[in-house]
N, C-alpha and C positions, 0 to 999 in steps of 0.2 A: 277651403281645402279642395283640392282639384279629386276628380273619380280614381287613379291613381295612387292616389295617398291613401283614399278611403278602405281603398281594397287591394293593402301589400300585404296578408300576414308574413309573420316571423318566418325564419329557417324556424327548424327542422320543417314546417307545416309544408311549405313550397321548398320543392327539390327541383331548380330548372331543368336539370339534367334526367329529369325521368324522362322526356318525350327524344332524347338524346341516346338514348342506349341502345337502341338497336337499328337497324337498314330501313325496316317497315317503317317501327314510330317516325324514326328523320323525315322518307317519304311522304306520309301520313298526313305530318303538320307543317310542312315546307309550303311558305307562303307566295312562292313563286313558284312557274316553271320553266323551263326554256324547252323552245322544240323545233325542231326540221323547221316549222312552218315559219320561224324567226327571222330563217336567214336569207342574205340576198349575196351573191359572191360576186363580186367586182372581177371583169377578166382585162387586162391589157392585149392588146390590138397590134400586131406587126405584120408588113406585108410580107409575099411569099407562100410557100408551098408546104405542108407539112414540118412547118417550123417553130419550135417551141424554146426561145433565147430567155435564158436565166438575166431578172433582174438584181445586180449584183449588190444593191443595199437593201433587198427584200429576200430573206433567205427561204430557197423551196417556192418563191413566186417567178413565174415566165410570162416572156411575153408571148405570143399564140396568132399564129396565121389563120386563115377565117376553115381553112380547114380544122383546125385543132382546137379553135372554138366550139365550133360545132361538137366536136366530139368531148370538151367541155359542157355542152348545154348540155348532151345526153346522160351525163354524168350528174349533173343535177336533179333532171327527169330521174335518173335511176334512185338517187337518194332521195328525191322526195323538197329538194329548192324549189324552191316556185319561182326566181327571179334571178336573173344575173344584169351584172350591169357593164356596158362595155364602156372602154376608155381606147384611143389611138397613140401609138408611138407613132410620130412622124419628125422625118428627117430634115435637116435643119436644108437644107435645098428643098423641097415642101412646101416652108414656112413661106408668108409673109405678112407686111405691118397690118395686112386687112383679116388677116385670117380666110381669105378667099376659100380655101378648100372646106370649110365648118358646112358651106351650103352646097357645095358638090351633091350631087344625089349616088354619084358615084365613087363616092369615098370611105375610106375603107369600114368604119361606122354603119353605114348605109348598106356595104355590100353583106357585111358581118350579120346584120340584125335579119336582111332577106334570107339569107342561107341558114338562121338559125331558126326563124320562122318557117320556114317551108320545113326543115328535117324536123323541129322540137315544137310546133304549135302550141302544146301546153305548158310552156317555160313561159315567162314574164319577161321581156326585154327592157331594160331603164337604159335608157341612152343622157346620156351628161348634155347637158347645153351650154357651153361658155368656149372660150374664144382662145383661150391658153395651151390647148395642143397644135394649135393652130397658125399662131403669132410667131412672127419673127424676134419681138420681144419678149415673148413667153409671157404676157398681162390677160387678161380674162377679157377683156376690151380694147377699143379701137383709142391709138394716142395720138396725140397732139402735143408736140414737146415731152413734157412731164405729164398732162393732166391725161387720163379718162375719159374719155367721151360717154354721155350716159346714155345718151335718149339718141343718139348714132351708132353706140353698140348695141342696144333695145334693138332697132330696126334688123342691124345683124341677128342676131340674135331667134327673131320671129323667122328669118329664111332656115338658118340651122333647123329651128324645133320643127319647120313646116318637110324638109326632105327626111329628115330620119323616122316621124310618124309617115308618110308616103312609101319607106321601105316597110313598114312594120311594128317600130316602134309601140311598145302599151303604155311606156309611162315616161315620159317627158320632166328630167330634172335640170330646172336652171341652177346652176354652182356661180354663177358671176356674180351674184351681189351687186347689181343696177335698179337703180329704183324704177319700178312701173314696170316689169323685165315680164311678171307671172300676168298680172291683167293686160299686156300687149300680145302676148302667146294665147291664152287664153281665146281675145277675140280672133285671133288670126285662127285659130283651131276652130271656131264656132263656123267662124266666116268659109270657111273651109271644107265643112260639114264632116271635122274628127270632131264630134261632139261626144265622144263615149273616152278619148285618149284622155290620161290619168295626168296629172301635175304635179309631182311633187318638189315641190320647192325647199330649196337650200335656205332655208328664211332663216336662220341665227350661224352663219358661218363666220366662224374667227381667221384673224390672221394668226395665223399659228407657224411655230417653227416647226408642231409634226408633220407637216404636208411635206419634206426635202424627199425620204424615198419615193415617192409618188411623182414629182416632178422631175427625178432619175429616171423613172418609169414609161415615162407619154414624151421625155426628153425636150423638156423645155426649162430644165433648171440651170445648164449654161446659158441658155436663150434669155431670160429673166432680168431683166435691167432697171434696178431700184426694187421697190416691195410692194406690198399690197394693201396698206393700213391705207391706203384713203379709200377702197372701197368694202374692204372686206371689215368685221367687226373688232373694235377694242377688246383682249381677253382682261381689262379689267370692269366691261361694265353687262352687267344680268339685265336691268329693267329694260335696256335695248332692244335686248332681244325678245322680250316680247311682243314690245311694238314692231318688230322688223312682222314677224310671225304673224301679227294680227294685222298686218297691211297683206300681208300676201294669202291670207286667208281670204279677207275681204275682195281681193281679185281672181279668185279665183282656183287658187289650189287646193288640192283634195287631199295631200298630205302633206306633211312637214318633217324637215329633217334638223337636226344638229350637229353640226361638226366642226370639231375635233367630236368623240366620245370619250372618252376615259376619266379627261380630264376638264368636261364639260357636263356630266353627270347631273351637278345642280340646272343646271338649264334645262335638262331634259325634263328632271322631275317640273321644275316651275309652267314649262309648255303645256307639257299634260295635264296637270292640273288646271288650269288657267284657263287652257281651253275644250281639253277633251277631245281635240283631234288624231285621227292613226298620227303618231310623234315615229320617228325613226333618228337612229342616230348613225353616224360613220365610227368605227374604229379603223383610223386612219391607219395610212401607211407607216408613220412613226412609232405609234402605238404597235401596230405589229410588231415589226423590225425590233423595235426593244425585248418582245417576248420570243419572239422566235430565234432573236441572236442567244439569249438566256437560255435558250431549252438546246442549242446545239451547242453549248456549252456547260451542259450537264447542271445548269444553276438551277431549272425550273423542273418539276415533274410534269412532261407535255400534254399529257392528258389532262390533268387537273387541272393546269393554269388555263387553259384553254375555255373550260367551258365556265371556269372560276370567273374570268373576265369578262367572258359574255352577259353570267349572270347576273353581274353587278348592273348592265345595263334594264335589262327586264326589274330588276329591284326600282331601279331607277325612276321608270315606267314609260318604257321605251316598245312600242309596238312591234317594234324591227329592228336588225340590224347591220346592215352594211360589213363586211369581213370576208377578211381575205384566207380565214380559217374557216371558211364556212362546209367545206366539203369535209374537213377532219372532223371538225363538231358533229355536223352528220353523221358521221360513220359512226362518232364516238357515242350520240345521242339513240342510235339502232341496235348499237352492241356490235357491231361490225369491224 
């Protein structure tokens, strides 16, 4: 007989709904919480001058010139985010097969995190590592016919992480899903003497169909030729991803992430548990886009579904979370 059995008495004795009836009790006994400190707000990157261009499969998301970043960071700083994370739109005259511009020191990534460093020093800057805003083919790596390159886009890859921590960069995240990708950055950061800059690693990323907003976003979803299953994860298999997690632990990462969120949920709980490292998940652009198309069409209550969704990831046991709602939660979580 399991502890459970042992000790259900009968209705009337247990009422579940007594610790249910009022605002305090709810508070009281809510086994989680979600707060300010949770979130991390993704901003998309366009060049220009005080320019903020509406991404039009993300409703209420812009893209943002490094001035309007900046005035993003501070908007953070005021709410109480501790991190934003940038992402680049660039134009398909930009691109090419090598991703040449990922290592620019003077790209727009690069000039973004300097300027948001110098005005917001105590914002957290995550700069993405992978090769897909960058590409003429829109792939996270460098091609060869059809195939990937692994241990050729690694080497790209360690020049990217090495100019964006040189602008300012704190936390360095590879998203490419290359094997050896975190212990190559890693030593090149040691070698380098960023021994204090943070890693957190994309260690169980799926191929997923919610990334399409996102890749409208940084504009490499016309660019994008064939898919991404040979490097990125099967959404039908969990024991992988731990093993992904626990290779890039063992190389050197200080956190982990999961993405998709929403619909990757169980992964997150199995990370945390398994390992007990800070676990963070993305609630991707798809995942937005679905709730935010729903709330400006009067389907969802905004406030509620907002933080409703959130929650479920901290249930989960998700240290953080990556969202592009992250400034509304805020306000929503201050009473503001």
């Amino acid at each position: 007989m399991t502890r459970r059995q042992k000790s259900s008495p009968a209705y009337p004795a247990i009422r579940m709904r007594r610790t249910r009836q009022s605002d305090w009790l709810r508070r009281l006994v809510a086994e989680n919480a979600l707060s300010v400190n949770d979130l991390l707000w993704p901003l998309f990157l366009v060049e220009g001058e005080n320019r903020r261009e509406p991404v039009a499969t993300m409703p209420g998301v812009e893209r943002l010139s490094v001035d309007q970043a900046v005035r993003a960071a501070e908007e953070a700083a005021g709410l109480g985010i501790p991190v934003v994370a940038l992402f680049p739109f660039t134009p398909a005259d930009k691109r090419d097969p090598e991703g040449t511009l990922a290592h620019d020191p003077d790209n727009l990534v690069c000039r973004a995190t300097r300027a948001i460093k110098q005005a917001v020093p105590n914002v957290g800057v995550l700069c993405d590592v992978a090769l897909d805003p960058y590409t003429s083919h829109g792939h996270d790596g460098l091609l060869k016919g059809e195939t990937i390159l692994n241990d050729e886009t690694v080497d790209a890859l360690v020049k990217q992480a090495l100019v964006q921590v040189e602008a300012g960069c704190d936390i360095i995240a590879p998203s490419d899903m290359m094997d050896g990708r975190v212990g190559a950055i890693r030593s090149a950061l040691e070698a380098a003497g960023h021994t204090n800059t943070l890693i957190m690693s994309y260690a169980a990323k799926y191929a997923s169909a919610f990334y399409g907003p996102f890749r409208d976003a940084i504009g490499s979803s016309g660019a994008l030729k064939g898919d991404k299953r040979s490097y990125q994860m099967d959404p039908a298999n969990g024991d992988e991803a731990l093993r992904e997690v626990a290779l890039d632990i063992a190389e050197g990462a200080d956190m982990v992430m999961v993405k998709p969120g929403l619909p990757y949920l169980d992964i997150v709980t199995r990370v945390k548990a398994e390992f007990g490292m800070p676990t963070f998940a993305y609630q991707v652009s798809g995942e937005y886009s679905m709730i935010a198309g729903a709330i400006e069409r009067g389907w969802f209550d905004r406030d509620r579904v907002i933080l409703e969704s959130l929650m479920g990831f901290k249930r989960a046991g998700a240290d953080g979370i990556l969202t592009y709602f992250a400034p509304e939660a805020a306000r929503l979580l201050k009473g503001l």
